[in-house]
C-alpha positions as CSV (number, residue, x, y, z in Angstrom):
1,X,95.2,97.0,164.7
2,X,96.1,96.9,160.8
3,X,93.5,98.2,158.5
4,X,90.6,95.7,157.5
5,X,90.4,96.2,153.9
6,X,93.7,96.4,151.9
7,X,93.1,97.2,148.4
8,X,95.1,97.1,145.3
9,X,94.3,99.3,141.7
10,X,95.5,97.4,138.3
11,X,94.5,99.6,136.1
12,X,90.8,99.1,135.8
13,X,90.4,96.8,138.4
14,X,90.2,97.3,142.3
15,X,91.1,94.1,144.7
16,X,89.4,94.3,147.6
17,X,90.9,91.8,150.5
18,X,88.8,91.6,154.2
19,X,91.9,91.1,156.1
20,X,90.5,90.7,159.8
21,X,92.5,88.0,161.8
22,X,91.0,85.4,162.9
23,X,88.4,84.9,160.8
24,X,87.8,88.0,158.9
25,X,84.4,88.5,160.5
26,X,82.8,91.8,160.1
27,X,82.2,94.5,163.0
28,X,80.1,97.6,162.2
29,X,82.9,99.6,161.8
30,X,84.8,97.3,159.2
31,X,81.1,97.3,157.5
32,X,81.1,101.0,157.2
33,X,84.9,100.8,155.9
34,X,83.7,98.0,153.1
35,X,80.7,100.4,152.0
36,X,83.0,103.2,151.4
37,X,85.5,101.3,149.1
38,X,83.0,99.8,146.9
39,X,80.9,103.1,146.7
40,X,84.7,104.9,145.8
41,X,84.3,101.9,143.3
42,X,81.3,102.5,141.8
43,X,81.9,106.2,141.5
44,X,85.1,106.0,139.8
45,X,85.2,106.1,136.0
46,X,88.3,104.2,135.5
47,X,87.3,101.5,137.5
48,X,85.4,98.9,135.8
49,X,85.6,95.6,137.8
50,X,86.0,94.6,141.6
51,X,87.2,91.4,143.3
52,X,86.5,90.6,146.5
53,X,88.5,88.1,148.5
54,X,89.3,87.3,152.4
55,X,92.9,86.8,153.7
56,X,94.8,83.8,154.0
57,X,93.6,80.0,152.8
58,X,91.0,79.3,155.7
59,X,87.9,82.1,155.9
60,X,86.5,83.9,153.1
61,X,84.4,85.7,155.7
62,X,82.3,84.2,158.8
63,X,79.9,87.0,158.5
64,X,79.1,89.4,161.7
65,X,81.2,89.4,164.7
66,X,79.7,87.9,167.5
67,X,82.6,89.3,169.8
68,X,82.1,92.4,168.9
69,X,78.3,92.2,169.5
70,X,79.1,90.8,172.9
71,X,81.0,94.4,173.1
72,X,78.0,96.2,172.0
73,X,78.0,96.2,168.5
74,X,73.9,96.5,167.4
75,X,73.1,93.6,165.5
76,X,71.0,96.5,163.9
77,X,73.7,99.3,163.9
78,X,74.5,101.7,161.2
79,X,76.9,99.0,158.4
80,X,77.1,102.5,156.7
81,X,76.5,103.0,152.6
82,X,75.5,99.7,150.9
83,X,74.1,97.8,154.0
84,X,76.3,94.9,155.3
85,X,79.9,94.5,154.0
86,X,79.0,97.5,152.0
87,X,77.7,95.9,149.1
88,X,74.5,94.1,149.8
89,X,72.0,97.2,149.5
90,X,75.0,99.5,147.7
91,X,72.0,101.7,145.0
92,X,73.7,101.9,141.6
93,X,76.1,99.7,141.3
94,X,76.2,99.2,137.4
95,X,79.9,97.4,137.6
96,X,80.5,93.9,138.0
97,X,82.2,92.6,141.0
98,X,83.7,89.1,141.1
99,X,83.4,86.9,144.3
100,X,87.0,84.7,145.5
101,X,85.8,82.1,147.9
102,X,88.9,81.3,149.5
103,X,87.3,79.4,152.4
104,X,84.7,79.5,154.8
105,X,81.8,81.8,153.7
106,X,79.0,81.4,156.3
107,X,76.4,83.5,157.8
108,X,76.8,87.3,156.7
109,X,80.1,86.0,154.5
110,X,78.1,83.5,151.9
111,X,75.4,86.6,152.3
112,X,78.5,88.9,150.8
113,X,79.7,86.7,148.2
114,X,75.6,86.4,147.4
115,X,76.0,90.1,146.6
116,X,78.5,89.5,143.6
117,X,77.6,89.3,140.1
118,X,80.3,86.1,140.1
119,X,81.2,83.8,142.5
120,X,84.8,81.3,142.0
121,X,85.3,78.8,145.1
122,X,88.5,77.4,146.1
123,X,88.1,73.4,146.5
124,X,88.2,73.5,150.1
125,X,85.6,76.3,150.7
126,X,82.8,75.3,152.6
127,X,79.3,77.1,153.1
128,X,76.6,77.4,155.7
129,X,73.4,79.5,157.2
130,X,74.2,78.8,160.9
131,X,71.7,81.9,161.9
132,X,69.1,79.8,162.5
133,X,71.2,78.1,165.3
134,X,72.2,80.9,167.3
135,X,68.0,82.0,167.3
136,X,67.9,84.8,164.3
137,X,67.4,85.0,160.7
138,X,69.8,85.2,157.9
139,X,67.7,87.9,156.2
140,X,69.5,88.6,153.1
141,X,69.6,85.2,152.2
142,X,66.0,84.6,153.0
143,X,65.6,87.4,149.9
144,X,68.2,86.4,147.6
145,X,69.1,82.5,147.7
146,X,65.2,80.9,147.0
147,X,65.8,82.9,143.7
148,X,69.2,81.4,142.7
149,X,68.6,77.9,143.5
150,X,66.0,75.9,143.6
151,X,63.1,76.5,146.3
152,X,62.9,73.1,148.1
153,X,67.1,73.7,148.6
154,X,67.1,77.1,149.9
155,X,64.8,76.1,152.8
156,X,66.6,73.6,153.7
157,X,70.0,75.2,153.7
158,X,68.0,78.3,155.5
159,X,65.6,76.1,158.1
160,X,69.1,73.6,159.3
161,X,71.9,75.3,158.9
162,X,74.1,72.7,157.6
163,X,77.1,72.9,155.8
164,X,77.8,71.9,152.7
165,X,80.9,72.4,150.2
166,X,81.8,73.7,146.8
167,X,80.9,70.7,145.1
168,X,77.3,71.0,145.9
169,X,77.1,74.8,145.6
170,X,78.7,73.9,142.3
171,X,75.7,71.6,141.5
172,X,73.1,74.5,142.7
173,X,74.4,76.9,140.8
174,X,75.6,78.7,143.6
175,X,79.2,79.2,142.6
176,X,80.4,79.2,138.7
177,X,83.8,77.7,139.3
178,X,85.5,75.5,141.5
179,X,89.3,76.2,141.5
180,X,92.3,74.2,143.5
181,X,93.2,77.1,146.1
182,X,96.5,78.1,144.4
183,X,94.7,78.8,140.9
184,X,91.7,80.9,142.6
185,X,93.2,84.6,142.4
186,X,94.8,83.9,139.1
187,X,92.1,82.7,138.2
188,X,89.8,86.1,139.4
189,X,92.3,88.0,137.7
190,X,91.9,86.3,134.2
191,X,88.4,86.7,134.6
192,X,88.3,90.3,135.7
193,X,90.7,91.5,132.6
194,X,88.5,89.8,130.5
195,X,85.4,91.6,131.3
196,X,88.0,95.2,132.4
197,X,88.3,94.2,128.3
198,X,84.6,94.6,127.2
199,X,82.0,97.6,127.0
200,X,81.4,99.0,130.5
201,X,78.4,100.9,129.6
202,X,76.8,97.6,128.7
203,X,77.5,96.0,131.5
204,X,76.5,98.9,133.5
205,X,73.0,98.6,131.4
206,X,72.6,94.2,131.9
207,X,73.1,95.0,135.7
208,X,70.5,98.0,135.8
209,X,68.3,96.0,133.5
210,X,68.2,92.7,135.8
211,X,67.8,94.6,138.8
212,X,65.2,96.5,137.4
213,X,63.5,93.3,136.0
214,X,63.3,91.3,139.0
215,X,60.3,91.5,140.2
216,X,58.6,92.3,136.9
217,X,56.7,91.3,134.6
218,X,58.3,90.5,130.5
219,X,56.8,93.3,129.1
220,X,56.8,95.6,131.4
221,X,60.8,95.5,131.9
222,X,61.0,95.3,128.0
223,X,58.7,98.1,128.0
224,X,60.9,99.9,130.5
225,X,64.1,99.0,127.9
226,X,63.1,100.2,124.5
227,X,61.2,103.2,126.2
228,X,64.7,104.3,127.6
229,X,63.4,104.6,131.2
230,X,66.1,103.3,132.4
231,X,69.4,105.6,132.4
232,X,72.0,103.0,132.1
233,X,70.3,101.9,129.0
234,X,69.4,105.8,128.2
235,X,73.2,106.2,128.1
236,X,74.0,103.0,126.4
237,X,71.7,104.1,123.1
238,X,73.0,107.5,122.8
239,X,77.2,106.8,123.7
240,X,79.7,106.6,121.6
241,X,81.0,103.2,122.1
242,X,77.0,102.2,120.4
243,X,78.7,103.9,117.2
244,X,82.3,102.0,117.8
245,X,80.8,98.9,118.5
246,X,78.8,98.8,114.8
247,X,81.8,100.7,113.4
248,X,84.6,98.0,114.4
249,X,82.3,94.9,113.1
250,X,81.8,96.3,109.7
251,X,85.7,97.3,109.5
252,X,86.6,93.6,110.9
253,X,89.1,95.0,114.2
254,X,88.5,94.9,117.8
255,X,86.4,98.3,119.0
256,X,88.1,100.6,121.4
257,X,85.3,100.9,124.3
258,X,85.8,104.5,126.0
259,X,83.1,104.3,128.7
260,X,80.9,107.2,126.5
């Protein structure tokens, strides 16, 4: 069997593709796999932005592997660091990651590209909460999609199960692009140079900062900000790249962000 996860380094980018024939579904141990790359991502200071993609044209990911359940995988087995597909409860990770919906993302697969800071959807790609079906609950969903579309859509997507395509996700605000399936890596690409381009330490500091902030009240996450409680933001205040940034506007050139 060929490894599951093929990656690929351009400079400060890592390309992460689930290549699982059939489907690209996810088993425990390609899980544990996916949690290791991404926490090797997060802990690397070169690396500044993931993609994450499925193999071929057809599935972005199905989600868990019923097969390999039948063969005793534990529904409620050790995914290893970061939870399911190793980034849905990964602790820390202050970089952005870009979603590539190639194709069908149900289950466990829309739940992974839930986990991404961005999500770009091929034309074709379709999208679906079957759990509910097969008599279980899609629990990271349940958590994360009533509070990226509206309420009243959420429960229905979560209580049927239907499908529904990248046209309407587009209109939910589920996905931020819809791209015909030959532009969608390109198009990941562009987008991930472009923010490979910018200051990682504030984008390390938005992601803390809205993680933090979810469940908060205003001022108590502002409070939490300008008190420096947090240690993305801690960092941020005292780096150099503060200085460049301020230095580079008032000379009129582009600032050289070093990470520090």
């Amino acid at each position: 069997m060929t490894h599951p996860i093929k990656t690929q380094r351009d400079g400060p980018i890592l390309f992460v593709t689930l290549d699982r024939p059939k489907a690209n579904a996810i088993d425990l141990a390609t899980s544990r796999i996916m949690g290791r790359t991404f926490a090797a991502f997060r802990d690397d200071p070169d690396l500044r932005v993931a993609i994450i993609t499925g193999a071929g044209d057809k599935f972005f990911c199905p989600g868990w592997d019923l097969k390999a359940a039948a063969d005793g995988d534990a529904v409620d087995g050790d995914y290893g660091v970061g939870g399911f597909g190793g980034l849905q409860e990964l602790r820390d990770l202050n970089k952005p990651v870009i979603a590539a919906v190639n194709g069908i993302a149900c289950g466990g697969g829309l739940e992974l590209a839930l986990s991404a800071d961005i999500i770009l959807a091929a034309d074709h790609a379709t999208f679906a909460l079957p759990e509910i079906r097969s008599g279980t609950v899609a629990d990271a969903a349940s958590v994360k999609l009533p509070k990226r579309i509206p309420y009243h859509i959420a429960m229905e997507l979560l209580l049927t199960g239907r499908w529904f395509d990248a046209t309407e996700a587009h209109r939910w605000g589920l996905v931020n692009e819809i791209l015909a399936k030959e532009s969608l890596i390109d198009r990941a690409w562009t987008l991930a140079r472009t923010i490979a381009s910018g200051p990682p330490l504030v984008y390390a500091a938005i992601k803390e900062i809205v993680r933090d902030a979810e469940d908060a009240k205003f001022q108590d996450a502002m409070n939490r900000i300008t008190k420096r409680q947090l240690a993305s933001v801690d960092r941020l205040y005292s780096s150099e790249d503060q200085l460049e940034g301020a230095k580079a506007f008032t000379e009129k050139r582009d600032p050289v962000w070093k990470g520090r």
